[in-house]
C-alpha positions as CSV (number, residue, x, y, z in Angstrom):
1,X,15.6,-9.5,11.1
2,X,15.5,-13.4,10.7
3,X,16.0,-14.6,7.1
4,X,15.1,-18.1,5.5
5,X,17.7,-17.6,2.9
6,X,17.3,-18.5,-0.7
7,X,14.8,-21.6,-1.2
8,X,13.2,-23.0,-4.6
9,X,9.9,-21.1,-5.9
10,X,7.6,-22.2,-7.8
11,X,4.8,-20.6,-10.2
12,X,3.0,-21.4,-13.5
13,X,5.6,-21.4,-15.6
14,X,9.1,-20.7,-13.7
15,X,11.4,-22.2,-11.5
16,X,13.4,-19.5,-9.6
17,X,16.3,-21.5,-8.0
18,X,20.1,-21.0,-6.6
19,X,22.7,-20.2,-8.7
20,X,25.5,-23.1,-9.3
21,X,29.0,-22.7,-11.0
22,X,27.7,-24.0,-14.4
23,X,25.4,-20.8,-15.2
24,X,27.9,-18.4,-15.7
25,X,27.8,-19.3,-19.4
26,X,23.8,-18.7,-19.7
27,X,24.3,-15.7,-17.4
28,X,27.0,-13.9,-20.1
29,X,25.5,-15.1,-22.7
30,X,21.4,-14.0,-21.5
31,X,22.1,-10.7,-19.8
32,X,25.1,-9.7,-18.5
33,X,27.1,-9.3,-21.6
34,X,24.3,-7.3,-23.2
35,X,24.3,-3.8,-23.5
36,X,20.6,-3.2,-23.9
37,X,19.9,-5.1,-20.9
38,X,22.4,-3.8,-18.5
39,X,21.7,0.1,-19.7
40,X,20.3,1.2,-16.5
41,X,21.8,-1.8,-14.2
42,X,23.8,-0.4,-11.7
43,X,27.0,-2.1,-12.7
44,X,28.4,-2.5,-16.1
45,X,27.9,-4.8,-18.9
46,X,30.4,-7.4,-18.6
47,X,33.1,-7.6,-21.1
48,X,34.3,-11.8,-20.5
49,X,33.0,-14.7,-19.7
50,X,35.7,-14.5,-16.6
51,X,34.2,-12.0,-15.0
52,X,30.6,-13.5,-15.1
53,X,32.6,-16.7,-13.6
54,X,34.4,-14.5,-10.8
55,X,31.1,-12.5,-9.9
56,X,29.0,-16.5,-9.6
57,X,31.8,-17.6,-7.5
58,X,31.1,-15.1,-4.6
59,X,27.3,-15.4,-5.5
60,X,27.2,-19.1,-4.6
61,X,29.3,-18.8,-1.6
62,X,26.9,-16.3,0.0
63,X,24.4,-18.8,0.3
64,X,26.4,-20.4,3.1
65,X,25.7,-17.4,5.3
66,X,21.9,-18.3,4.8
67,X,21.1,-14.2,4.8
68,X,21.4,-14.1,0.9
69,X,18.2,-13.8,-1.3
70,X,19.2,-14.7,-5.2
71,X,17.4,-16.4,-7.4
72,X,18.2,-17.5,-10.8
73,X,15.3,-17.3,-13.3
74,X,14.2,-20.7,-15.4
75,X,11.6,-21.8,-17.3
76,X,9.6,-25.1,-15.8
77,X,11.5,-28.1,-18.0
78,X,14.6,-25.9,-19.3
79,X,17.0,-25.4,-16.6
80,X,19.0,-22.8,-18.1
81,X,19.4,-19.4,-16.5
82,X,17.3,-16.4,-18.6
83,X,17.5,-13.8,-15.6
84,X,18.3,-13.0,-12.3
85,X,15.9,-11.7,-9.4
86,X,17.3,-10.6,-5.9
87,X,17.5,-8.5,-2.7
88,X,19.5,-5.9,-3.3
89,X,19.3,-3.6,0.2
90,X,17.7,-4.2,3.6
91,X,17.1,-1.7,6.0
92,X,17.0,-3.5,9.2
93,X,15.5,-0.3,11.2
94,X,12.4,-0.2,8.5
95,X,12.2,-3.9,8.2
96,X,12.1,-3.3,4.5
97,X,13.8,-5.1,1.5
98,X,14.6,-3.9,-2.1
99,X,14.0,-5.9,-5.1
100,X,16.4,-6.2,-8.3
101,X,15.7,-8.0,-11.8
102,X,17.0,-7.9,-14.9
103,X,16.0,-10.5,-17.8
104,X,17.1,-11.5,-20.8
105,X,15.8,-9.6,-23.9
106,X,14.7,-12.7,-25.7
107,X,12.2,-12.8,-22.8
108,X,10.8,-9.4,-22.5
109,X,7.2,-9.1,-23.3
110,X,5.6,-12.4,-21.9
111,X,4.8,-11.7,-18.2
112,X,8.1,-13.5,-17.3
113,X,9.0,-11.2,-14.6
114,X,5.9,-10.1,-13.4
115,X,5.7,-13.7,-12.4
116,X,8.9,-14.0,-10.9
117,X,8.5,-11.0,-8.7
118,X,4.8,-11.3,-7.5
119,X,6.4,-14.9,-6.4
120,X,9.2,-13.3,-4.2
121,X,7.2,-10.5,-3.0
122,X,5.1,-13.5,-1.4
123,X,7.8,-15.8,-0.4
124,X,9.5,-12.9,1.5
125,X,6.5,-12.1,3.4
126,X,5.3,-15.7,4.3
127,X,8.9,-16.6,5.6
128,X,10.0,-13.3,7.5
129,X,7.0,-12.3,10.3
130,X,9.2,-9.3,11.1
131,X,9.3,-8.0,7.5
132,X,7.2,-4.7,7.0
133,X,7.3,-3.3,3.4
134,X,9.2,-5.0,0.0
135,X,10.1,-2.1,-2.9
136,X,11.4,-2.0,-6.0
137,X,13.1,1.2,-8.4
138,X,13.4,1.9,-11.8
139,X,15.0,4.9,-13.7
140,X,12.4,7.4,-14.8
141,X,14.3,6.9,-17.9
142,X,13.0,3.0,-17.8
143,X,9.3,3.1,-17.9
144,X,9.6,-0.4,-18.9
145,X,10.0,-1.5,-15.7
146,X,7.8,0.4,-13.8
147,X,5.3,-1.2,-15.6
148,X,6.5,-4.8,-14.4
149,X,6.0,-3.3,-10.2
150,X,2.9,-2.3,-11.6
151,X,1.5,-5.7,-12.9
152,X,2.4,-7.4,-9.8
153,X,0.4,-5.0,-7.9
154,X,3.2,-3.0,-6.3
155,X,2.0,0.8,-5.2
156,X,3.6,3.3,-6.5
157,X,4.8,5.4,-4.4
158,X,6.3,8.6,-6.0
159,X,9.6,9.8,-7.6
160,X,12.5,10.9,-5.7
161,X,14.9,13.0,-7.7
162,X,18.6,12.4,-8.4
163,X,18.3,9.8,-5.4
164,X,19.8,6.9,-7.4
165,X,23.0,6.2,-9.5
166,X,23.8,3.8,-12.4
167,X,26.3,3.1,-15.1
168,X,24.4,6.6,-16.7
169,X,24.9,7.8,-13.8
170,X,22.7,10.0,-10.9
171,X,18.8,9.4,-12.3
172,X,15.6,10.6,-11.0
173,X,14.1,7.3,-9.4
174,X,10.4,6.0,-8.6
175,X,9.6,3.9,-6.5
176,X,7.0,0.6,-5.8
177,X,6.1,-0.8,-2.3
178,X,4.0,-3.4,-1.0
179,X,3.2,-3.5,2.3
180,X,2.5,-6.6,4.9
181,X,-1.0,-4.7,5.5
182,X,-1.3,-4.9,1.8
183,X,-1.3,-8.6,1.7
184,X,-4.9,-9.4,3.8
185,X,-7.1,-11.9,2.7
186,X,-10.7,-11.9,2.6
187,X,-10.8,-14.5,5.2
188,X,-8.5,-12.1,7.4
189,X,-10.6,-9.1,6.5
190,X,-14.1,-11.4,7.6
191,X,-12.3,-12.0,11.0
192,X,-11.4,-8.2,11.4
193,X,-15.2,-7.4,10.6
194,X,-16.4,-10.2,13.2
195,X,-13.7,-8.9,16.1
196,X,-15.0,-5.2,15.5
197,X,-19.4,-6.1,15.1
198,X,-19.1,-9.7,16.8
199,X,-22.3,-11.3,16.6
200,X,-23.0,-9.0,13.7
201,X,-24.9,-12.2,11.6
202,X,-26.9,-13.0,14.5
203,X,-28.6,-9.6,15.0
204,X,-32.7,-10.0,13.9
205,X,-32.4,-6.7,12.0
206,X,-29.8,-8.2,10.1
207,X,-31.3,-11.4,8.9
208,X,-34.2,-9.2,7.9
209,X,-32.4,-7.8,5.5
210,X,-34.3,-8.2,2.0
211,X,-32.6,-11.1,-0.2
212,X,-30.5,-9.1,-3.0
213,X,-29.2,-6.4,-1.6
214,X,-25.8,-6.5,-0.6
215,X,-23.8,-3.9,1.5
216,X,-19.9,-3.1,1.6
217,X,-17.4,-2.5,4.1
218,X,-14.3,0.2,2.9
219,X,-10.9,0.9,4.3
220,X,-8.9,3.7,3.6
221,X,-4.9,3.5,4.9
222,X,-5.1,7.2,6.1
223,X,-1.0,7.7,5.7
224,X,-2.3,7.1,1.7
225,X,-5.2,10.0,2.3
226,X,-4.9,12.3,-0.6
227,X,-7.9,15.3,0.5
228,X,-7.1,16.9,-2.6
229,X,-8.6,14.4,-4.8
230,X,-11.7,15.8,-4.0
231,X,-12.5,19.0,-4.2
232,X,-15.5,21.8,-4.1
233,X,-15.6,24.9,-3.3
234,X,-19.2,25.8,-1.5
235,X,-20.6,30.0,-0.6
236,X,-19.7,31.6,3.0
237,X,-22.6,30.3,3.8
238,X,-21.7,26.4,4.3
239,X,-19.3,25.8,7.0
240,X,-18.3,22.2,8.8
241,X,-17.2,21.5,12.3
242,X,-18.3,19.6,15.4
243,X,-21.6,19.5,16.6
244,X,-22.2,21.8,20.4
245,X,-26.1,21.8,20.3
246,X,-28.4,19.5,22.6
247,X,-28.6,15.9,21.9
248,X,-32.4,15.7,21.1
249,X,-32.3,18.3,18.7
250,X,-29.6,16.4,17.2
251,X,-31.4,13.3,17.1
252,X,-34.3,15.2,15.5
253,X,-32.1,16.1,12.6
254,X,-31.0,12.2,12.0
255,X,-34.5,11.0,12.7
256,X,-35.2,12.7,9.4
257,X,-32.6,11.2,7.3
258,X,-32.9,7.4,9.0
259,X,-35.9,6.9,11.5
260,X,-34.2,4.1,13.1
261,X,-30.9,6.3,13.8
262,X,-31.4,8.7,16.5
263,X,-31.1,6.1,19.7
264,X,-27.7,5.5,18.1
265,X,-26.1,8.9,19.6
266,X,-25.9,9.6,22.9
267,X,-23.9,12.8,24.9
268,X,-20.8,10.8,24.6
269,X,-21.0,10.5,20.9
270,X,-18.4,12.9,19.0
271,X,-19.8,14.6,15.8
272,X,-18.9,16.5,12.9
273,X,-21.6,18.4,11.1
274,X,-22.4,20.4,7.1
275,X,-23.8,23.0,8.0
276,X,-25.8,26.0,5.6
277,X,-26.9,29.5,7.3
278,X,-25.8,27.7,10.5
279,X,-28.0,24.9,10.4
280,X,-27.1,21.2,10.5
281,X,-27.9,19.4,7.0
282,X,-25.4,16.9,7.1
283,X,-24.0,14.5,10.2
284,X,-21.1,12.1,10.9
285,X,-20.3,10.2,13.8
286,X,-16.4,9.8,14.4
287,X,-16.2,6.5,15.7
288,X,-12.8,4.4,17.6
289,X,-13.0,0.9,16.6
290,X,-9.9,0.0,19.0
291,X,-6.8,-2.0,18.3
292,X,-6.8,-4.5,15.8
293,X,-4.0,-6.6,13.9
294,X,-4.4,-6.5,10.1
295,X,-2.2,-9.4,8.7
296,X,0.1,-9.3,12.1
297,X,0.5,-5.4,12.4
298,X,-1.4,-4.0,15.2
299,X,-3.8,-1.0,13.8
300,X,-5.4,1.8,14.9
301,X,-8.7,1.8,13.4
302,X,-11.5,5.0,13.4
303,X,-14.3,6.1,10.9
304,X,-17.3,8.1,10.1
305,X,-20.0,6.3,11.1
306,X,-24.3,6.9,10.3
307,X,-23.2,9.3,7.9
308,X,-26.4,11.5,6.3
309,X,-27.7,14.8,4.6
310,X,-31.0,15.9,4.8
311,X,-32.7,15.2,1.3
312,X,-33.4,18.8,-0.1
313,X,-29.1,19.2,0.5
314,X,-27.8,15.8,-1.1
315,X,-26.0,15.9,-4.7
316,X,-24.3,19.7,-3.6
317,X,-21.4,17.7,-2.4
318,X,-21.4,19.1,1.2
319,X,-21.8,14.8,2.3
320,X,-18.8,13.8,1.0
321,X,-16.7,17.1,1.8
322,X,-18.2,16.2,5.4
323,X,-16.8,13.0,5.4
324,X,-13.4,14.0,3.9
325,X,-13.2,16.4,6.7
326,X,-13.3,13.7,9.3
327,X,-10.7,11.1,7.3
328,X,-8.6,14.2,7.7
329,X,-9.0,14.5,11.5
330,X,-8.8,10.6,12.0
331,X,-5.3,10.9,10.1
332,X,-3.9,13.8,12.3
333,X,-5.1,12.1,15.1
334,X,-2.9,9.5,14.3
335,X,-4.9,6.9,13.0
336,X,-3.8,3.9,11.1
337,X,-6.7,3.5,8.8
338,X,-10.3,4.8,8.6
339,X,-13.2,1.9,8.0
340,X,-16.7,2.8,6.2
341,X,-19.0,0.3,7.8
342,X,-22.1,-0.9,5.9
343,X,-22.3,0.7,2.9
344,X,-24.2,0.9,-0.1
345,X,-22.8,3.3,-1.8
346,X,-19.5,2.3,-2.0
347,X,-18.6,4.1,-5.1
348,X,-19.5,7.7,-3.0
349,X,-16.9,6.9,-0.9
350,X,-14.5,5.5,-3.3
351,X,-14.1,9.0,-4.7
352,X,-12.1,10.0,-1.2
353,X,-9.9,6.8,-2.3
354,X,-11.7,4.6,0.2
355,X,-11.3,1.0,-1.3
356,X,-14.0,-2.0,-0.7
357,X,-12.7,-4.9,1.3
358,X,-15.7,-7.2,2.1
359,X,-19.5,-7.9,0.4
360,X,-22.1,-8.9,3.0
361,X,-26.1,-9.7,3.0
362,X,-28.3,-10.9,5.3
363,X,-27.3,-14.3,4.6
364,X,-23.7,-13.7,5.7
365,X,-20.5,-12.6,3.7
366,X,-20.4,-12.4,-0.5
367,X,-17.4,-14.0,-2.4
């Protein structure tokens, strides 16, 4: 992996800079000397000024080897150390870095370093291309931190028992991550909506769509699929699978639901069916959108698409349990991520955990 090495960052209010010889004295006397900071640090508090001296020493010459990421934490006009933020591992063969921090106490409570880390989390990702995923820990005991990853919109990702170690010794851990795909821009997602429906804007039916109502395009990362989240539990009598009658009674069924649907399948169209007493009441297309990058990654990318229940079965929940059927089979077919396409019922998605990623009307994309 190629590293830019530690540079000057900027935010609101901090200055996050290199290290110099001078700070050992604002570094004892701010964190590392102090017992409630260092309490579930990974190395001990630090007894001398000395040894704060010794530790900068090799800190400052690291920078010469240009791989070294380690900042020290100031506020904008005071240039005295209060904290420290750093890489702490890499994992070359994930392309994935972990973030440290600690901070002084008289600092704690005011955002400080949520700042400072949704400013690295950035910096890292705009000046490495071949960097994949940033994550940070914290000691189950140490809710505290958590709750900084949280604020600068890391994911949690789950708790891995007695993975880590520190000066209390081996500790149940959880874990943050953000991800490069995590990062997209609207502007990023309008492009990926214009390379998958390209001359979508254009299209009369569009234009002609009445002024006020707006429609919304979902993603779901399918390796973030939890099924379980929604559940219900239906008689013998309901059953789901993929459709194996003749197209035109098929389109019969959708014509029902959406007159202007039906031309839409074809015998080449793959779908999944509700059914009650062996009868169709609910239909889902699995469609392939291709290939696409998201923020530099190259995706697979899938969906249900002209999803619908015949009116006398809606609100019984055999839609949605539909649908979640086919995010499943999208995800062990090895899909990336599954995309809801034009939408306006985003919040009936949303309870499979599908999120909303672009606003559109006839007149063109919403802010």
């Amino acid at each position: 992996m190629n590293t830019i090495g530690t540079k000057t960052i900027e935010t609101e209010r901090l200055v996050l800079r290199r290290y110099v010889i001078k700070d050992a004295e604002d570094m004892f006397n701010n964190w590392t000397s102090d017992p409630e900071v260092t309490k579930f640090l990974s190395w001990p508090t630090h007894t001398s000024l000395d040894f704060t001296k010794d530790l900068l020493a090799k800190w400052v010459t690291f920078y010469d080897e240009g791989r070294t990421y380690n900042w020290g934490i100031t506020l904008k006009g005071e240039d005295h150390v209060i904290g420290n933020i750093a890489v702490v591992e890499r994992d070359e063969r994930t392309c994935s870095y972990e973030i440290g921090y600690v901070l002084s106490k008289r600092y704690w409570g005011r955002g400080i370093m949520p700042e400072a880390l949704k400013a690295v989390i950035r910096y890292l990702f705009e000046g490495e291309s071949d960097l994949m995923r940033v994550y940070a820990t914290h000691d189950l005991r140490n809710p505290k931190s958590g709750r900084v990853m949280q604020k600068a919109s890391m994911h949690f990702d789950g708790i891995l028992r007695g993975s880590k170690k520190n000066v209390l010794g081996i500790h149940d851990t959880a874990y943050y991550s953000v991800l490069r795909t995590d990062l997209v821009t609207q502007k990023q997602y309008e492009d990926l909506f214009l390379e998958i429906h390209p001359g979508f804007f254009e299209r009369d039916y569009i234009r002609n769509i009445p002024a006020g109502e707006v429609a919304s395009e979902q993603l779901l990362r399918l390796q973030e699929f939890e099924p379980e989240r929604y559940e219900k539990h239906f008689p013998d009598n309901v059953t789901f699978g993929y459709y194996e009658g003749g197209l035109e009674e098929l389109r019969e069924i959708v014509g029902k639901v959406i007159p202007h649907w039906p031309q839409i399948f074809n015998e080449n169209s793959r779908v999944y069916c509700g059914y009650v007493d062996g009868k169709v009441v609910s239909f889902c297309m699995i469609e392939d959108f291709g290939e696409h990058e998201i923020n530099g990654v190259k995706c697979r990318i899938g969906g249900p698409g002209c999803v619908g229940t015949l009116e006398e079965y809606r609100s019984r929940g055999i839609g949605l349990t539909m649908v979640k059927h086919v995010t499943q089979i999208l995800r062990e077919e090895l899909y990336d991520y599954s995309y809801i396409h034009y939408t306006y019922e985003p919040q009936w998605y949303a309870k499979l955990g599908y999120k909303t990623v672009l606003r559109w009307s006839g007149r063109g994309f919403e802010d």
